[in-house]
C-alpha positions in Angstrom: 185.1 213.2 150.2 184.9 210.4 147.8 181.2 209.2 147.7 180.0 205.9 147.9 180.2 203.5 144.9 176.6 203.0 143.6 176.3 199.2 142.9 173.0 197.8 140.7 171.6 194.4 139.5 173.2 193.3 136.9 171.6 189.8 135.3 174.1 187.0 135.0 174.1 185.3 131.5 172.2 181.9 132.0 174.6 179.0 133.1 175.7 176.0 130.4 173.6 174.1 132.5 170.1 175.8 132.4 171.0 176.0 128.4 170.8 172.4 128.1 168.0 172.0 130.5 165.8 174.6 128.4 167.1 172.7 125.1 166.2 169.5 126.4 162.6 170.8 127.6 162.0 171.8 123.9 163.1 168.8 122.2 161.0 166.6 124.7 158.1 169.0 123.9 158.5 168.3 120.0 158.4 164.8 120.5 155.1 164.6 122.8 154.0 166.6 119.9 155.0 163.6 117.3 153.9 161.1 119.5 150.5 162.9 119.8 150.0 163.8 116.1 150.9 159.6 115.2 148.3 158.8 118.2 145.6 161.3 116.0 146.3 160.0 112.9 146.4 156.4 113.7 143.1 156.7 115.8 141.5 158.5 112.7 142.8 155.6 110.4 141.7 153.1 112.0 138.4 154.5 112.6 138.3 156.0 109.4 140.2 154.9 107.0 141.2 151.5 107.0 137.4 150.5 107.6 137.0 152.0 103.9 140.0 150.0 102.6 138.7 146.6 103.4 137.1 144.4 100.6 133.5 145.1 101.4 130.3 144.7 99.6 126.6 145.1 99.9 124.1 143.1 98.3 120.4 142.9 96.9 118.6 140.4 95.8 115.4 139.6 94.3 113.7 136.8 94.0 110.7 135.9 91.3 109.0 132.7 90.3 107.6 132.5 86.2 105.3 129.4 84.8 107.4 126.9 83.3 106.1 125.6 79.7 105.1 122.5 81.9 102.4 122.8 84.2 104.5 120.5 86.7 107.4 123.1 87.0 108.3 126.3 87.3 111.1 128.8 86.7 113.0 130.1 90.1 114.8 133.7 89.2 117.3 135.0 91.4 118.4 139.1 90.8 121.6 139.2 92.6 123.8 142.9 92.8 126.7 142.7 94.0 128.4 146.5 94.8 131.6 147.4 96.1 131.4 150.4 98.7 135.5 149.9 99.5 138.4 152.0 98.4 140.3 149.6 97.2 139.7 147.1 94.2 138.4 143.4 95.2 139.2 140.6 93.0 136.8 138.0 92.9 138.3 134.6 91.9 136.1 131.7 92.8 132.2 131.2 93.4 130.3 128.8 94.3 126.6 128.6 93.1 123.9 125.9 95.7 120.5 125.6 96.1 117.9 123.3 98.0 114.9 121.7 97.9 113.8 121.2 101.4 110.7 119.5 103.1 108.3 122.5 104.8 109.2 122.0 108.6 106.4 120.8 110.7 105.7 122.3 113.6 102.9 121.7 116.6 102.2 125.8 117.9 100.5 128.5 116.0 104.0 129.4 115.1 107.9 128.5 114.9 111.0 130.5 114.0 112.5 129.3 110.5 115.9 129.4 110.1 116.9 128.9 106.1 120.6 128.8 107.0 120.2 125.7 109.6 117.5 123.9 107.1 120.2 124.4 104.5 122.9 122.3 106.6 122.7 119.4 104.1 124.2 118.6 101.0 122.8 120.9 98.2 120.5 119.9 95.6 122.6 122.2 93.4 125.7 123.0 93.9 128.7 124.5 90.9 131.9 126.0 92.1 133.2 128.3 89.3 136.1 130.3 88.6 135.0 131.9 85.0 131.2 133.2 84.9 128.8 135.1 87.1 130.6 137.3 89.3 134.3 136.4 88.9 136.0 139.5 87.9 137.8 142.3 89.6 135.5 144.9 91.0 136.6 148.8 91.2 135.8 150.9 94.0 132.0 151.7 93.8 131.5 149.1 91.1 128.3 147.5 90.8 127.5 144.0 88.8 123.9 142.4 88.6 123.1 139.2 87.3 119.8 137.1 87.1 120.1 133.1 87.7 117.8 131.0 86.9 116.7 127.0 88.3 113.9 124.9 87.3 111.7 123.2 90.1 109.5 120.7 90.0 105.9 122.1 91.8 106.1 120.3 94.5 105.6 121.1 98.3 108.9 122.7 99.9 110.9 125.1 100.5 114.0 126.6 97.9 116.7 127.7 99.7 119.8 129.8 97.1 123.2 130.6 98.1 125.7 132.8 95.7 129.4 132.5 98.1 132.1 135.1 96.6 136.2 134.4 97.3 138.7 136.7 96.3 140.9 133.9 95.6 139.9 130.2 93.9 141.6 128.5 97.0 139.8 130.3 100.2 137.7 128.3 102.1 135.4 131.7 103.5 133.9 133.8 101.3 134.7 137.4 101.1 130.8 138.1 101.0 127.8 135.7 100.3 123.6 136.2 99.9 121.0 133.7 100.2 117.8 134.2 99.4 114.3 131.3 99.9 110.6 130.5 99.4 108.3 128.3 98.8 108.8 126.2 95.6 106.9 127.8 92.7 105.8 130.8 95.5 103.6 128.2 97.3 100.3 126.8 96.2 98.6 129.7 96.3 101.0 131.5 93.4 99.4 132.2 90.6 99.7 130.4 87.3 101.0 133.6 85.5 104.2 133.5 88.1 104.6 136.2 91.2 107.5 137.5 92.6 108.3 137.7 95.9 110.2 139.5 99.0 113.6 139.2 99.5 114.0 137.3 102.7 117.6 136.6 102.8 121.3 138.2 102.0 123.4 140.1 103.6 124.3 144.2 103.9 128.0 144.4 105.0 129.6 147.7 105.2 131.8 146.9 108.0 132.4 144.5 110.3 
């Protein structure tokens, strides 16, 4: 007697179909992984580097007052640094150079808010727009250029408002970066006649904006 045929599993090879399916599975894999990886990088651009490739400065200032040889005037000196903390170079093209003589503001309380910027909103005393001196050049990454200006005032009651405006080119109408800086004329009556210097109350510290 012949015995029964033993029969086992035997595994089919996988169908044409379920090929393409798996192939398609990985190449849609690969490209959630691209899309993914761009998302990453863009996001760490943006918060990252491009910030560091924009044409930004900070700025320090200084400002001192030194006897005229007059007793009726007196010298206004105005340290100005300019430093670029980008990663890219920042030509500077144009500047433009004001100042102000302006009447104290009068006020009726114990005290009032002073806003050098608002009181400056009138044709300057002073004014030069330049494209050759002070500040025009092309400034590195991490370069840093000080210069000291210097106005005569007449000792007179008042306050002096300065304004340096930088452009990276000679026709923009906003500046790429700008400091002001004010006092009293001559450091106010009670400065002394050997000339004081004083706090910086103005300018501007722009890493990013």
């Amino acid at each position: 007697m012949t015995s029964p045929e033993r029969k086992g599993w035997r595994i089919s090879p996988p169908s044409a179909g379920l090929g393409k399916w798996v192939s398609l599975a990985n190449q849609l894999v690969q490209i959630l992984a691209l899309i993914v990886g761009g998302v990453w990088a863009y996001t760490r651009f943006i918060r990252t580097e491009e910030p560091a490739q924009r044409q930004n400065f900070t700025t320090e200032q200084e400002m001192k007052w030194a006897d005229a040889p007059g007793p009726s005037a007196c010298y206004a000196i105005l340290g100005v640094t300019f430093q670029n903390i980008s990663r890219s170079e920042v030509p500077i093209e144009k500047v433009i150079r004001r100042a102000w003589v302006l009447p104290l503001p009068s006020f009726d309380g114990p005290m009032a808010y002073i806003d050098p910027e608002r009181l400056a909103n009138v044709p300057a005393t002073d004014s030069t727009s330049y494209t050759d001196g002070p500040f025009v050049q092309t400034y590195p990454p991490q370069a840093k250029v000080r210069e000291e200006l210097v106005w005569m005032l007449r000792r007179a009651p008042g306050l002096a408002v300065f304004r340096i405006d930088l452009f990276a080119d000679s026709t923009d109408t906003e500046p790429t970066d700008w400091i002001y800086d004010w006092d009293e004329v001559c450091g106010g009556e009670n400065a002394s006649s050997e000339g004081r210097a004083t706090s910086t109350h103005g300018g501007r510290t722009r890493p990013d904006e």
